[in-house]
N, C-alpha and C positions, 0 to 999 in steps of 0.2 A: 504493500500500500504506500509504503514511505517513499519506493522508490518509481511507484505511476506520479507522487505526490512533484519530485522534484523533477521529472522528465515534463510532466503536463508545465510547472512552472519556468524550465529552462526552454520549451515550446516557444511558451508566451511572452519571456522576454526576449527571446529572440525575433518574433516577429515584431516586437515595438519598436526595437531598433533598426531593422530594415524598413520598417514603413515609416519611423521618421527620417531615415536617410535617405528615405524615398521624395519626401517632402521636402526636404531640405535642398536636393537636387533640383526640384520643377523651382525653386524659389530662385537659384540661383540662373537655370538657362531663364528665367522669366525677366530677372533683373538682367540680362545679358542682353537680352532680346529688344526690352524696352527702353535701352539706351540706345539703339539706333532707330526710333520713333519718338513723335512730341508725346508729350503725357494727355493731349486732347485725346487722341489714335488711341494710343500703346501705352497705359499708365504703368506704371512697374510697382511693386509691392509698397513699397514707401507709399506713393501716392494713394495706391488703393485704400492702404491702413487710413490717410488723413481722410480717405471718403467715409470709411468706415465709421471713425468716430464725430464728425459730422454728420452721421445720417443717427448716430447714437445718442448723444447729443441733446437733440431735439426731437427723437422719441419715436421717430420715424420708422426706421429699424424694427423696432421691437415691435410697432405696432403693426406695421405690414406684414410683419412673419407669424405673428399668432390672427391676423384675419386670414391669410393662405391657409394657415395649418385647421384651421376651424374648417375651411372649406373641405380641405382634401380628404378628414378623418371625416366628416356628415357622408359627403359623396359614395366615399370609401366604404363607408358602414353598411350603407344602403344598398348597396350593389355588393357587396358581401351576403348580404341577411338574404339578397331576391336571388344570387345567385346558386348557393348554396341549397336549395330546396329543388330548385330547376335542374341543377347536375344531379342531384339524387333522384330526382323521377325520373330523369329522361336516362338514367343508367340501369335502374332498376327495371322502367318499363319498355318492351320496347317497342312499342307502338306509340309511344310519346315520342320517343327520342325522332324513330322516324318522321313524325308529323312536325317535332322543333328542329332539329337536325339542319335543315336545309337554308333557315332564315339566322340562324346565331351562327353558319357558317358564314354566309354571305353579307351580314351586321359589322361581325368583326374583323371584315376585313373592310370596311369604312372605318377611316380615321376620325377621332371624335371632333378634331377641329373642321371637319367638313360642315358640322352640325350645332356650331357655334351661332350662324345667323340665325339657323330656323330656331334652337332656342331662346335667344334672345327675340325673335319674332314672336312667338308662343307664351312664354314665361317673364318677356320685358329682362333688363339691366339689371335688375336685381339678384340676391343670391340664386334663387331659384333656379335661373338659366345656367348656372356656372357648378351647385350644385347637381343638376340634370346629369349634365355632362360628364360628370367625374363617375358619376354612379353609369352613365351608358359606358364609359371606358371600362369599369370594372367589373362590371354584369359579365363580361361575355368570357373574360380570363376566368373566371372563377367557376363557371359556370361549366364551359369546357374541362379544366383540372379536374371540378368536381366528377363529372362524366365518367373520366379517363379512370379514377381510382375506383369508381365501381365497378367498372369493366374488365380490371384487371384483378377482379376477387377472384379465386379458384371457383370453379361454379362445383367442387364435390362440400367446400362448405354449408353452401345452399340444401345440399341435397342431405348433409348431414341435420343440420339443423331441423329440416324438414319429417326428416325421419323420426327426431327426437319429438315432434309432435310441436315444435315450434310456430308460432303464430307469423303472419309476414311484419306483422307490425315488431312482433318481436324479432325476426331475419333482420329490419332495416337497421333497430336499434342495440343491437347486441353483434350482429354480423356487418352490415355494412357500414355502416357511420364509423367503428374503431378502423377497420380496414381503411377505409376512404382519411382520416383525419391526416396524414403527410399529404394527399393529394391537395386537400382545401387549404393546408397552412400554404405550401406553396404556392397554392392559386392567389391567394389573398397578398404575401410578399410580392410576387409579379404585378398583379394588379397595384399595389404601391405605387411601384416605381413607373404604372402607366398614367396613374394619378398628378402626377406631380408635373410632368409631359404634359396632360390637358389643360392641368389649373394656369400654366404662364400661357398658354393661347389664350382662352379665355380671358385673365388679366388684363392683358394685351388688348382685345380688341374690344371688351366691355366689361371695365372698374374703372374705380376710382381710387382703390388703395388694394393693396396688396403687392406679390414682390415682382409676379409680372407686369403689373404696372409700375413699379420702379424701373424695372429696368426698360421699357417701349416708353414714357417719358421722356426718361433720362438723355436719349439721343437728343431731343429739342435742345436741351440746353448745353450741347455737346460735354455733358458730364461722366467721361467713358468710365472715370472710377467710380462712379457711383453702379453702374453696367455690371462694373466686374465685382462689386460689391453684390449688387444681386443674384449674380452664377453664385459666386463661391457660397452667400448664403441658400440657395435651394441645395448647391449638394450639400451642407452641413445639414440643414435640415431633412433631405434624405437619408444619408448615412445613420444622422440621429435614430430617423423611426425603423429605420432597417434594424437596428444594434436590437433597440427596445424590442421590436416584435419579434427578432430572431434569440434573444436571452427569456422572453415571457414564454417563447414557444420551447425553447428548450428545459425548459423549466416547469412550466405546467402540463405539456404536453405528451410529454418524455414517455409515460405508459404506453403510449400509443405508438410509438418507434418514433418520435421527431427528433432529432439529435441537430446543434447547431449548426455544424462541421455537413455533414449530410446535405440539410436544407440550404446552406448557400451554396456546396457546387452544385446541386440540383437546378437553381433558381438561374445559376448562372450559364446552367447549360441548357435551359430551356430557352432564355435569352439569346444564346448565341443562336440557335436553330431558328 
């Protein structure tokens, strides 16, 4: 035990220090870079830092990243909660799947920002439209994942439980749901990170605060570090909710086979595909 104890811990410091040396390198080709451009273009770390606390400051910041984060965890939830019931019928049944099948194929491969006008035509400038949208990004990942884990249940499970005098109600929630829970966790991580993708379209082309409205502003007044103030704050705030929902998953989850380590090269190799 003592010695998983200091293998897992000489792991972990290991990778702290190649991923700060990691970081430490982009900061340098960044400052490298940005002295052969004016700081309007190419601001280099220094200047982005004075954006930073500038935008800090006067509250700005803090305030546009927790009206983002409001949106993308609503969005997020919602097309989590509709997706998850839809990937289990349509897995279970399959005369559903084939009658749904055909339209959450052809849905999800529309991009959400296609659908930015019609709902701001429908739903107006307000959350609503922007909320819509995060939940139609997320419905359709989740929804498919969910599918995919029930279909890769052994089907002598079925027949086992079956035999045992098992109820279907009792197959869904005793056999499929445990099986299926690494398929949903990763559904819902992916779906994250599509989350965060739609909310700066939407910013962008209807709000008035938030961090993709920081950054489609910010060109007006040619303030590139305020720009790069807003990337580098969306990936901090995805990295954030990644960490959080991939230690909560690891952690609550763990009965069910979710392991940290697992679930992000999964995530990562479904992204690549």
């Amino acid at each position: 035990m003592r010695k998983f104890v200091k293998k897992q811990s000489r792991v972990n410091l290991e990778a702290v220090k190649f991923g700060l040396l990691s970081w430490f390198l982009v900061l340098i080709i960044w400052q490298i870079i940005s002295l052969f451009s004016k700081p309007e273009f190419f601001p280099g770390p220094w200047q982005t830092l004075q954006g930073a606390i500038e935008l800090i400051r006067d509250g700005t910041l803090q305030q546009y990243t927790l009206i983002s984060y409001g949106r993308i965890l609503t969005g997020w939830t919602l097309g989590s909660l509709i997706g998850i019931p839809i990937g289990l019928l349509m897995g279970k049944v399959r005369r559903v799947r084939l009658l749904l099948e055909p339209f959450v194929n052809f849905f999800r491969f529309i991009p959400a920002l296609v659908f930015v006008t019609l709902f701001i035509l429908w739903l107006g400038i307000g959350e609503q439209s922007k909320i819509a949208l995060i939940t139609y990004t997320t419905l359709f990942v989740v929804t498919l994942n969910t599918m995919a884990g029930v279909l890769a249940i052994d089907e002598n499970k079925f027949r086992a439980s079956r035999s045992m005098g098992a109820t279907e109600g009792q197959i869904i929630w005793h056999v499929i749901i445990p099986a299926t829970v690494p398929y949903i966790f990763n559904g819902i991580r992916l779906a994250m990170g599509n989350s965060f993708m739609a909310i700066v379209g939407a910013e962008m082309l209807a709000a008035k605060e938030g961090i993709g409205y920081l950054i489609w502003t910010s060109r007006l007044y040619l303030k590139t570090d305020w720009i790069f103030v807003g990337l580098i704050t969306l990936g901090l705030m995805g990295f954030f909710m990644d960490k959080v929902l991939t230690n909560a998953g690891s952690l609550l989850l763990k009965k069910y086979g979710v392991k940290k380590a697992d679930s992000t090269q999964r995530s990562m190799l479904q992204q690549a595909q």
